[in-house]
C-alpha positions, 0 to 999 in steps of 0.5 A: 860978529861973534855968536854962539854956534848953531844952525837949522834943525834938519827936517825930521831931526831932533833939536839935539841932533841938531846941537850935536852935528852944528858943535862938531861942524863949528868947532870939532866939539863933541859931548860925553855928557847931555847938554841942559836946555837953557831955553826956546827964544822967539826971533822976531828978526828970522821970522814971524815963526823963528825959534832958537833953542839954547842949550848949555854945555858944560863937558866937552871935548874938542879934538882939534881947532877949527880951521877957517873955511868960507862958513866960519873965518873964526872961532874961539872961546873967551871968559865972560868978562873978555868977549870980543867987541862984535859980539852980537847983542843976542849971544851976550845977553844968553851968556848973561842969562847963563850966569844968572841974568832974569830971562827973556822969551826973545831972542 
């Protein structure tokens, strides 16, 4: 299904380090302007210890389409009110909070 870029936090990394290699892996996305925290969710599918940080990023650059490969087969970005059908539970409802949507703690 479609979801939000992202990734594991390598060991000694910071989250934004983290945010800043998996935007520029997943969609050649760079960001002249620091992203804001959306929140931490607890994913109780990953683990009994699996956290997912959310960040918003509203100025970015993106140099170039990124390619399928065997990681990713499609990217793309779509207004709020047109995601594609597969679009995970979990991706909706961050989006849904970002637009003003009540929060929940779980992912």
């Amino acid at each position: 299904g479609w979801h939000l870029p992202g990734g594991g936090v390598e060991a000694g990394a910071a989250l934004r380090e983290a945010l800043t290699r998996e935007l520029a892996e997943e969609g050649n996305i760079s960001m002249p302007e620091p992203p804001a925290l959306h929140g931490i969710f607890f994913n109780t599918s990953g683990s009994r210890r699996d956290h997912v940080a959310v960040y918003v990023v509203r100025a970015f650059v993106q140099s170039a389409p990124r390619q399928p490969d065997r990681e990713l087969s499609e990217t793309g970005f779509f207004a709020l009110d047109a995601l594609p059908e597969p679009t995970t539970r979990a991706t909706r409802a961050r989006l849904a909070e970002i637009a003003g949507a009540a929060i929940s703690p779980l992912w």
